[in-house]
N, C-alpha and C positions, 0 to 999 in steps of 0.2 A: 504494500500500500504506500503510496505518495504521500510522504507528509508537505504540506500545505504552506510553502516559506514565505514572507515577503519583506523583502522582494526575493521575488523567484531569482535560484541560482542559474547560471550559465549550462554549466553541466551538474547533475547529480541524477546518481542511480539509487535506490531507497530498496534494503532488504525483508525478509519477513520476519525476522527477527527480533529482539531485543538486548540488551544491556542484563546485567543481573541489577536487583532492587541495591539500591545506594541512596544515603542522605547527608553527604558532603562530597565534595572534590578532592582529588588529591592532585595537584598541579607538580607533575617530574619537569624540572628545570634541564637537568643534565646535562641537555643539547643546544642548548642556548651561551652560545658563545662568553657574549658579553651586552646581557641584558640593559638596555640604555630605559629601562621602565620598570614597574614592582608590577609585574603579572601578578602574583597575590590580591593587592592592592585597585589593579582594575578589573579584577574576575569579580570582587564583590560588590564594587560598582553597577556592570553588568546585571548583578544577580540581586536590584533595588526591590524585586516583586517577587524574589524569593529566599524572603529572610533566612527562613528554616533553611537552607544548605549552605553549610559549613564548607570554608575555602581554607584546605591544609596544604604545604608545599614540602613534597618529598616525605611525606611522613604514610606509610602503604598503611592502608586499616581494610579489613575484609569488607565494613558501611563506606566508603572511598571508592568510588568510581575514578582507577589511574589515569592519567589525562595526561599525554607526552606532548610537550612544547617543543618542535624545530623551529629554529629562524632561518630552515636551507629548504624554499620554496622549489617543490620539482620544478625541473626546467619548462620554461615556457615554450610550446609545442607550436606548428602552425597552426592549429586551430585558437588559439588565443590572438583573439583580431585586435586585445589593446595592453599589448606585453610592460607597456612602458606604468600603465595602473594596476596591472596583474603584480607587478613588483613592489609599487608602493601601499597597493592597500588590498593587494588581495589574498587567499589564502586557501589550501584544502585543509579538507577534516572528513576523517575515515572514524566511524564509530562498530563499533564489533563486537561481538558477544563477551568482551573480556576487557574491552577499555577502549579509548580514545585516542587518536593522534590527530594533530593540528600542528600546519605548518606555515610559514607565515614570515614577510622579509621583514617589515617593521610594525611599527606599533599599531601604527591602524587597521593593520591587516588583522592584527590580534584579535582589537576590540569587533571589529567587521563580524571573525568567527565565532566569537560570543555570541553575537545577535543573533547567528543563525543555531552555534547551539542548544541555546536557552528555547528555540521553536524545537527544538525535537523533545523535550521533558516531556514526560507523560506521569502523569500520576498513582501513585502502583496501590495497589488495593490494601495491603499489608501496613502502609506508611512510606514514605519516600519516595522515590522517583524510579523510571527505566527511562533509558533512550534508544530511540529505533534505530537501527542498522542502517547506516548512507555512507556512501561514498561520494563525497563533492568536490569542487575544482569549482571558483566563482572569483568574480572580481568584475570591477564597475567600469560600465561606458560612458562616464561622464566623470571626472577627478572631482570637484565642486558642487555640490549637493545643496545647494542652502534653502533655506525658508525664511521670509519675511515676516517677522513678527513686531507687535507692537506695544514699545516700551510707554512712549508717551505718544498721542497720535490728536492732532488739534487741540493740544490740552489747552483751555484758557483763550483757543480763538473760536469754536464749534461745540466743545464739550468738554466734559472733565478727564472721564477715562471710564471704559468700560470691558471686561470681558479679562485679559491678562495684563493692560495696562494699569491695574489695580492689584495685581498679584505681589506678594513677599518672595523671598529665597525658595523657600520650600515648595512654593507652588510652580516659580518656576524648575526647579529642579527636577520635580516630577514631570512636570512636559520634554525635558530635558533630556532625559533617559528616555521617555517614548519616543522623540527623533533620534536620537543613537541606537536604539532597538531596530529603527526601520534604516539606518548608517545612513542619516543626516548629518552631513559635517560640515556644516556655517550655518548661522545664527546672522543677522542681519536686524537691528534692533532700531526700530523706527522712532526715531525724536524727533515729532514734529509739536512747536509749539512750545509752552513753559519750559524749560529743562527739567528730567528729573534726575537731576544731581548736583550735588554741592558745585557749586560756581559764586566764592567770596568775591573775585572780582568784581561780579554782576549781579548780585544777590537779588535783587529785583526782579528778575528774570527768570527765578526758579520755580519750581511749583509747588510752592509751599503755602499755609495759611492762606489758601485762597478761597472767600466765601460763595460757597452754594448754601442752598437748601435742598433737600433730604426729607425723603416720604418717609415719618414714626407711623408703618402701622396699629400702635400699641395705643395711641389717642389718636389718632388718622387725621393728622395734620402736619404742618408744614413745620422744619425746626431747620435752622440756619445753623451750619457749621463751618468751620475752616479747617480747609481740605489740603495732607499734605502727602506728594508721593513715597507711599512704602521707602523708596529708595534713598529718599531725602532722610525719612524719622529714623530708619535704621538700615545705615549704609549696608548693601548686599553683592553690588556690580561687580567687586574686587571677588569675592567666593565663589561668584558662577563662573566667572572666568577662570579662575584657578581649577573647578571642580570641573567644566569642559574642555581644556585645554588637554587634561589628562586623558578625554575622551577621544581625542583629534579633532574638538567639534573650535574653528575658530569662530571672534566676534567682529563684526562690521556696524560701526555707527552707520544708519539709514538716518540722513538727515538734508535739508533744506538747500539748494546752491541760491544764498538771498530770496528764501519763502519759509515763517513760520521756525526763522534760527531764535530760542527763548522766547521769553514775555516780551522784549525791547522793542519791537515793531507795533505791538499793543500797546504798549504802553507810552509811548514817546512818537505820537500821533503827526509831529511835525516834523520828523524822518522820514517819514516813509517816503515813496513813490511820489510824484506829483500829478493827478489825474488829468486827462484832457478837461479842455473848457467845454463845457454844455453835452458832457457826454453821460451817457447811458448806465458806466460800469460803477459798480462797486467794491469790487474784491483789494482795493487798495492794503490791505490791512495789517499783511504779511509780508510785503518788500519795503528794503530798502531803497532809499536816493543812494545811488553807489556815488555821485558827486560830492558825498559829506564827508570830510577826512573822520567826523568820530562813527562813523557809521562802519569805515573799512577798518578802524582799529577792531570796534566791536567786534567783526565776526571774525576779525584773526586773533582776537582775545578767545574766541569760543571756541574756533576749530581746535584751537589751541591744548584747551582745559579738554576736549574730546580724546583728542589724543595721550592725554596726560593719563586720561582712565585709563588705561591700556587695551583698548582696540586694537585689532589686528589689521582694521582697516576702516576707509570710511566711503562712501556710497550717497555721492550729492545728486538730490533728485531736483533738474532744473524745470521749474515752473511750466506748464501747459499753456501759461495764457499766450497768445499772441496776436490780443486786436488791438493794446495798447501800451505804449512805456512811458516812462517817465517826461512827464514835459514841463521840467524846470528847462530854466535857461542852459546850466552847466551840460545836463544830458542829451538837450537836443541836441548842444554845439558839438558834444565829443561824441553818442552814440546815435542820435537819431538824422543826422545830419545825411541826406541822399536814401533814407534807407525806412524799410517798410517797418511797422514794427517787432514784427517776428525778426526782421537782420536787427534790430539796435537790440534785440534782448541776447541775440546771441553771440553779436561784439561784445556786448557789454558781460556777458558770461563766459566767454574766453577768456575774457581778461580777468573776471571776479575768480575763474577757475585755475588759473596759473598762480594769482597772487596766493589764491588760499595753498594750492600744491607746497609752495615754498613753504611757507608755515608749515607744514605738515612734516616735510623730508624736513626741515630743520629740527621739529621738535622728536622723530621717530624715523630715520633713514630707510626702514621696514615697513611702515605701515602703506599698508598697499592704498590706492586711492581708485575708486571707478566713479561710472557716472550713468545717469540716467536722464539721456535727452534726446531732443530732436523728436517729439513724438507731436509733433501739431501739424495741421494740415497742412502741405498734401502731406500722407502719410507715404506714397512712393517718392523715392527722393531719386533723382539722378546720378549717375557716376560725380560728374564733377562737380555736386555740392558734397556727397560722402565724403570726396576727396578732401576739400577744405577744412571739413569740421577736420578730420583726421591731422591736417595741418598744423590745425590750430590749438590741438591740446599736447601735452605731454607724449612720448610714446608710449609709456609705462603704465598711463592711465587704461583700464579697463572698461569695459560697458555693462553696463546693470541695466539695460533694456534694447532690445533689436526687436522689428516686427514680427506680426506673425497672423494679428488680426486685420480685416478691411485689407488686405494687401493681395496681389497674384502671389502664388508661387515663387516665383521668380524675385521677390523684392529680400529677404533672408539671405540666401546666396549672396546677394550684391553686397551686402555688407560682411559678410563672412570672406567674400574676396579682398575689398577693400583694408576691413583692419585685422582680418586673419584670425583663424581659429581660436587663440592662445589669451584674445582681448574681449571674447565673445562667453561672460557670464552671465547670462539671463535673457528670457525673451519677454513677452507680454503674457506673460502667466496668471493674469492678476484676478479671474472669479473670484477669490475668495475675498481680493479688497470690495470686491464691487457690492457683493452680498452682506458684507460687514456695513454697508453702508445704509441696510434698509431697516433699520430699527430694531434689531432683534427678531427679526421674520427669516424664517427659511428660504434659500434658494440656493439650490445646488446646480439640479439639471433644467435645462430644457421646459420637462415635463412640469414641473412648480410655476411657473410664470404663464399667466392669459396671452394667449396670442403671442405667442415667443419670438414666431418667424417674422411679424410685422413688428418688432422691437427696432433701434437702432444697434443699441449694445447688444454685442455678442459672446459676453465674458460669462461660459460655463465650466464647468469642469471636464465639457468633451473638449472645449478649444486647448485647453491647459493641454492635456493629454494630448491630442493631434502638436499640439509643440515641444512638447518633453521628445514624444518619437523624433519628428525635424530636427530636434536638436543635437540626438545622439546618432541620428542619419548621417549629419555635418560634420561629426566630431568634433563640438566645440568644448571650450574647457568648461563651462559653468551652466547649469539651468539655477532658476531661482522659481520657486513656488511660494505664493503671498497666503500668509496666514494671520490677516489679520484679527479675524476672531477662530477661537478654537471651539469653543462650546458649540457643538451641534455639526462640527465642520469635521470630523474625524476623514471622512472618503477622502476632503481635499488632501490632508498631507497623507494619506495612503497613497492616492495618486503621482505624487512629486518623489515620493521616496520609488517607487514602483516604477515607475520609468524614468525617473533620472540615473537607475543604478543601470537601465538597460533591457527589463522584463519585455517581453513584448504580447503578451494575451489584446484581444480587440476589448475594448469599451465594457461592451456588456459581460463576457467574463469573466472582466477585471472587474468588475462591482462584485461582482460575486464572489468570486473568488477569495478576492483582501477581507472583505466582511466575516465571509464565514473563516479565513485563516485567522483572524483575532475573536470572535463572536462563536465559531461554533455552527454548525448546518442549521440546527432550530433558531435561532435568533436570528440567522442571517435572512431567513426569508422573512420573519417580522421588520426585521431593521430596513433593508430595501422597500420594501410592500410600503414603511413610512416615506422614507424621504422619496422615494418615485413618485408618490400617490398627495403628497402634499401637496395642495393647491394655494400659493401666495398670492393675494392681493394685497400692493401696497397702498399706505392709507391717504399717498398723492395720487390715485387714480382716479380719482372723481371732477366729473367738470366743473367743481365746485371749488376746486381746489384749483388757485391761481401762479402757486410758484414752480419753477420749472426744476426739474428733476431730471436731469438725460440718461441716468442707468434705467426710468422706468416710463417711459411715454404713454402707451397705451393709456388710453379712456374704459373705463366701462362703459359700457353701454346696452343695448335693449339684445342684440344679438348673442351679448353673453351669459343671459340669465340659464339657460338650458346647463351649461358648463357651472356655471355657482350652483344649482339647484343642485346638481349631480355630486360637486362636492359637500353640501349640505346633507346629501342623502349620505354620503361615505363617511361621514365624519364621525359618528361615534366610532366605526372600525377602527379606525384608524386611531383612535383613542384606548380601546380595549385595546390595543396592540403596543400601542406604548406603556400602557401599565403593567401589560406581562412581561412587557425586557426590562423594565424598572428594576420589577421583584427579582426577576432574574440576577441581574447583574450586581444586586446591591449584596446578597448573598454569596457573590463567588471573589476571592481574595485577589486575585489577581483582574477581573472586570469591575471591578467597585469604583476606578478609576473613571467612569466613564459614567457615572449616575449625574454628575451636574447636566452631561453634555445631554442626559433625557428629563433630566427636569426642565431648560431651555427649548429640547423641542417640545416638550409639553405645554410650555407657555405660551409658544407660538401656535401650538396648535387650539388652545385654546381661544385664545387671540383670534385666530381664522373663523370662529364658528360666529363671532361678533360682528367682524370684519364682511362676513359674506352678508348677512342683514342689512350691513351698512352700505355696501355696495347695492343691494336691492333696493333701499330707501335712497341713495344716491339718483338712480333712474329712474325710479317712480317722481323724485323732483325733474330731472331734466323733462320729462315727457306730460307732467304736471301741464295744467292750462290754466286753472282757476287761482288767483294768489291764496286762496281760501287753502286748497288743494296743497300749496305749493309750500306754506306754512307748516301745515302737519305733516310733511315731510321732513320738510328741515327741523321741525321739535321732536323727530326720530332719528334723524341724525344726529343729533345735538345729544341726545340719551345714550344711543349705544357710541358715541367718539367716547362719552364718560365712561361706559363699561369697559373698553378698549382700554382706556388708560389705567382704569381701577385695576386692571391684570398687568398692565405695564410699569407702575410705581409699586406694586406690594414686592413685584419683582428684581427689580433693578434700581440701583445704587444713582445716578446722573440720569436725569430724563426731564428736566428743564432748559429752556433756552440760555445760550452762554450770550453775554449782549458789550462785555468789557470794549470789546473793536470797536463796536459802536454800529455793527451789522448782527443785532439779534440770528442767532442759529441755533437749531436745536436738531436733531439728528430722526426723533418721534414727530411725525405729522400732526399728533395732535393740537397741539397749539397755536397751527395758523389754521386746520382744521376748523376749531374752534373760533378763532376770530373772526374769517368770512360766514362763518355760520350766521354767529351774531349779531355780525354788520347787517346780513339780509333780513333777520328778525327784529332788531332794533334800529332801525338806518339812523334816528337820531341820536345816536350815539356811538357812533362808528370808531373805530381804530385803526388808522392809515396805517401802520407800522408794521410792514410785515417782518413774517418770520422766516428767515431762508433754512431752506431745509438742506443744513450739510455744509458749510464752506467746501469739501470735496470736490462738489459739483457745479462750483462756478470754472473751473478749467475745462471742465468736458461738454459744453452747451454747444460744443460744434457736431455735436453727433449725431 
C-alpha cells in the first residue's frame, strides 16, 4: 500500500510491511563525518506533534527504532533532472523490517527527510509506533519554497490586524513547523503599515498603544483599548529566527518601496505625496514626497532598523498605482518632467530602490534584496522596456513577482529570458491575498464565488497551481505562495508546498489527495464537500452598495436567486458536516491543530445563511416600485446587515473602521452597508462620508 506523502516524493517504492512497535528513536551518528548541526536537537524539533517519542543518539534499546545517518548521498543518476538541489536538500530513506537508513548531503536535506519520515508513523495498537517499509530517493524542483505571510499588514492605515498578524511566539511556531513539515523554507513576513517592532529612533511609528474599540460580549458593548503588537509587548522576532534558521527555513522582510513604511506617512500628513489639483484620487496616504530630504532619511533610518532584526532579506513591494504622482514643484521638475505617471513612479523608484540597496549592503553585505514590480497596466510589457527596468536596478537584486495572470503564454518566458532563471523568485500567486481580503468569508475555488467566469479577478487557487507547474517547467529559482490569512486557508499552503517541491497530480487529485494525506479518507470527503460546496456572497454585492471593490464586481441580481435559493436549500448540510470534522479533529492529538481553522469556517458559514436573505432583500429592493415597497426592504436589510455583524464582532478581534489617514476603511462591508442604508431611510440626515472598503483595493481599480 502507498502511503500518502506531501508533497509527493520523486521516486519511492512503498513495501507490505512494517517496522517492529518502537517508542523513541535511536539516531546512529557513526557515518556522519563531521556533523556541522545537532541531529539530536533537530529530530525533536521535527517530532513538535509527537511528544511521546523519545530522541536517543547511539544509545540501541530493543523500544529504539535504529535510524542510521549518512551524509554520503548515493550518486546522482540521470534520472535526477535537478542534481544541483538533489545535493543540497535532498535525501533517500530506506525503512525495513529492522530499522532505518537516511542519507543526506546537508542539513536541509536532513530536516527535508524528517518530514517525510514522521508521514510514514502509524500508530501501533499495543502503544507506540510502526513505520511502513519505503524505499525513497526525493528532492525538490524548485530550491526556494516561501510563503507570504503577515506580520503587520495595513496596520493603523485599513485595520488593526487580524488572523496571524495578532499571533505571539508560540502560535507562530506552530504554523512554523507545519510549513517545515510540508519543506517550506522562507518565511516572507509582510510589514505593511505601523511597524511591529521596537524602532527608538521613530517610536511614533510603531504599533503600539494604538486606540480601537473592541466588541465585550460579556455586556455587549463597545470598550476602547490601546492596542499593542505581541511583538512590540514581548519581543519574539529574534526566537523565531533562531528557532527557523535551525530548520533551513530563512526570513525576508515583505515591506513597502515608499507605501505604508510605519505610522510616519499617517501621521505626518504634510509628507506625503502631493495630489493633483481637482482630481478624483485618494489613496495619498501611504507615500512619501521623495523631494523631502527628512523623508529619505526616514526610510533609510527604517530599512535600516529592518535589517538590524536580522533578516535574511528584504522584499520591496512597489506601489500599483499608476494614474498619478506626486505634483509638488520639486517632483514634477526631477520625476514627472516628459513622462506619464507610471514613468515618474518608476524613475522615481529606481532611484528610491538603489538608495535604499546601499543602506542595506552597508548595514548586512548578505542580506539579499528583491523586489516586486512592474505589475500595472499593460501587464504585457515589451523586450525593450524589461530590458531597462533590468538596467536600472542592481544585478543582485531579485524579483518577488513575474506574470502569470491576464497575460498569453508567452509573456513568463520573456522575463525568465530577460533576467534569467537565478532572479526569478515568485510569480503572481497571490489567491490567498485576494481572499484574505473579503472579510473573513470563504473563497478558495472557483466554485465559492456567483458568476466566477464574469469576475474581472482571477486569483484562485487553480491559477496558483497552473503557476507553481510554469514555474518549475522554467526552472526558476523561487515560487512564493501568499498566505495571508491561515485560518480556513489550509488547501492554499498544501498547494504551494505541493508543487513548489515539484509533485505533479492534476487539480482535482490534488485536492484530494493532500486532504485526505493530512485529514484521513472520512474527513477528507466532508472537508472538500465544505469548501467546494460553499457559496460566498460578499456583502459589497449589492446595488446598494456604492464603493468599489475590484476583487468582487459582480451585482446580485434577479437571475441569481435560483443559485442562492439552492445554496439556502444546502446549507444546513453543509453545517452538519462541519460539526462532524469539528468533533472529529478536536479529539485526535495530532489534528487538534486545525479546530480554529473550523471554527472560522463555521463562522462564515454561518454568516452565509444571513448573507443569502440579505442578498434576496437586496433584489427585492432593486426590483421594488412603490417607495412604500422599497422601504420594507431596506428595514430588512438594515436587520439582517445587524445579524451579519452580531456573528462578525462576537467573532473577531478589529472589525471597525481604521479613519487615522483621514480615509475611513474598514475591511467588513458592514458599515458603509449601513450608512447608504440609512441615508435612503433617513435622507435628512445623511452621512456623506464614506467608508472605503480595504485600502488594498484602491491599486487594483484597473481590473
Amino acid at each position: 500500500m502507498c502511503a500518502m506523502l506531501l508533497p509527493e516524493p520523486k521516486k519511492a517504492v512503498f513495501g507490505e510491511g512494517t517496522t517492529g512497535r518502537f517508542v523513541g528513536l535511536n539516531l546512529i551518528t557513526t557515518k556522519i563525518a563531521s556533523p556541522s548541526f545537532d541531529a539530536k536537537e533537530i529530530a525533536e524539533m521535527k517530532l513538535w506533534n509527537y511528544q511521546d517519542l523519545a530522541v536517543r543518539v547511539n544509545e540501541a534499546d530493543s523500544l529504539l527504532i535504529d535510524i542510521e545517518l549518512s551524509d554520503a548521498l548515493p550518486a546522482a543518476d540521470g534520472q535526477i533532472d535537478r542534481p544541483e538541489l538533489y545535493e543540497k536538500q535532498g535525501f533517500s530513506l530506506r525503512v525495513g523490517s529492522s530499522g532505518v537508513e537516511i542519507a543526506f548531503a546537508h542539513r536541509d536535506g536532513y530536516v527535508n527527510v524528517l518530514s517525510t519520515l514522521k508521514q510514514l508513523l502509524a500508530k501501533h495498537d499495543e502503544g507506540g509506533y510502526t513505520l511502513q517499509e519505503a524505499d525513497i530517493l526525493d528532492w525538490p524542483s524548485i530550491e526556494r519554497r516561501s510563503v507570504s505571510n503577515t506580520f503587520a499588514w495595513y496596520a493603523g492605515y485599513g485595520r488593526i490586524g487580524f488572523d496571524m498578524q495578532l499571533w505571539g511566539y508560540d502560535e507562530w511556531i506552530e504554523y512554523l513547523n507545519i510549513c517545515s513539515d510540508l519543506k517550506i523554507n522562507q518565511f516572507n513576513m509582510c510589514m505593511y503599515g505601523y511597524w511591529p517592532f521596537q524602532f527608538d529612533e521613530y517610536p511614533e511609528t510603531m504599533l503600539q498603544g494604538y486606540k480601537m474599540k473592541v466588541w465585550n460580549e460579556e455586556s455587549r458593548n463597545w470598550i476602547e483599548i490601546a492596542y499593542t503588537h505581541p511583538n512590540i509587548s514581548d519581543e519574539f522576532l529574534s526566537r523565531l529566527f533562531a528557532y527557523g534558521h535551525k530548520l533551513g527555513i530563512d526570513f525576508f522582510a515583505y515591506i513597502g518601496l515608499n507605501s505604508y513604511n510605519g505610522g510616519y506617512p499617517s501621521i505626518y500628513k504634510d509628507k506625503r505625496m502631493v495630489l493633483p489639483k481637482d482630481g478624483k484620487f485618494v489613496n495619498d496616504f501611504d507615500t512619501l514626497c521623495l523631494s523631502r530630504p527628512e523623508n529619505i532619511a526616514y526610510l533609510k533610518a527604517a530599512v535600516r532598523r529592518v535589517v538590524q532584526l536580522g533578516f535574511d532579506g528584504i522584499d520591496f513591494e512597489e506601489s500599483e498605482e499608476s494614474y498619478w504622482f506626486c505634483n509638488c514643484d520639486a517632483c514634477a521638475e526631477t520625476f514627472m518632467k516628459n513622462r506619464t505617471p507610471a514613468e515618474a513612479k518608476h524613475k522615481a523608484n529606481f532611484w528610491l530602490l538603489n538608495t535604499l540597496y546601499t543602506e542595506i549592503k552597508d548595514e548586512n553585505p548578505d542580506c539579499v534584496v528583491g523586489v516586486r514590480a512592474w505589475r500595472e497596466p499593460p501587464l504585457e510589457k515589451d523586450l525593450a522596456y524589461l530590458e531597462d527596468c533590468k538596467r536600472s536596478i542592481p544585478e543582485d537584486i531579485v524579483l518577488f513577482w513575474a506574470p502569470g495572470l491576464y497575460v498569453s503564454d508567452d509573456e513568463f518566458p520573456k522575463w525568465v529570458d530577460v533576467f534569467g532563471k537565478e532572479r526569478i523568485w515568485a510569480r503572481d500567486t497571490e489567491a490567498n491575498a485576494v481572499a484574505s481580503t473579503m472579510g473573513r468569508l470563504m473563497r478558495i475555488f472557483k466554485t465559492n464565488v456567483i458568476r466566477a467566469d464574469e469576475e474581472t479577478n482571477h486569483q484562485y487557487i487553480e491559477k496558483d497551481i497552473d503557476m507553481h507547474i510554469d514555474s518549475v517547467k522554467h526552472g526558476v529559482k523561487g515560487i512564493n505562495g501568499y498566505m495571508f490569512e491561515w485560518y480556513g486557508y489550509f488547501l492554499n499552503l498544501y498547494s504551494h508546498a505541493y508543487y513548489g517541491w515539484g509533485s505533479t497530480k492534476d487539480h482535482e487529485t490534488f485536492y484530494r489527495y493532500s486532504v485526505e494525506a493530512v485529514f484521513g479518507a472520512e474527513l477528507a470527503n466532508d472537508i472538500l464537500y465544505v469548501l467546494r460546496r460553499m457559496l460566498t456572497i460578499h456583502e459589497s454585492q449589492f446595488n446598494i452598495f456604492p464603493t468599489e471593490f475590484p476583487f468582487l464586481r459582480n451585482k446580485v441580481k434577479a437571475e441569481d436567486i435560483p443559485v442562492i435559493q439552492e445554496a439556502i436549500k444546502e446549507w444546513p448540510e453543509l453545517g452538519a458536516r462541519i460539526r462532524r470534522i469539528k468533533e472529529a479533529i478536536r479529539g485526535d492529538e495530532r489534528l487538534k491543530v486545525y479546530v480554529k481553522h473550523f471554527d472560522k469556517i463555521e463562522n462564515s458559514h454561518e454568516r452565509n445563511r444571513v448573507i443569502y436573505d440579505l442578498a434576496l432583500a437586496s433584489i427585492s429592493y432593486d426590483l421594488a416600485v412603490t417607495p412604500e415597497d422599497k422601504r420594507t426592504f431596506l428595514r430588512e436589510m438594515d436587520r439582517l446587515n445587524e445579524l451579519d455583524f452580531d456573528l462578525v464582532k462576537r467573532m473577531y478581534f478589529d472589525v471597525n473602521p481604521v479613519d487615522e489617514t483621514g480615509m475611513p476603511s474598514c475591511m467588513y462591508p458592514y458599515h458603509e452597508l449601513k450608512r447608504v442604508i440609512h441615508n435612503e431611510l433617513d435622507p435628512d440626515n445623511r452621512n456623506d462620508r464614506q467608508i472605503f472598503l480595504g485600502v488594498e483595493a484602491f491599486g487594483w481599480l484597473w481590473l
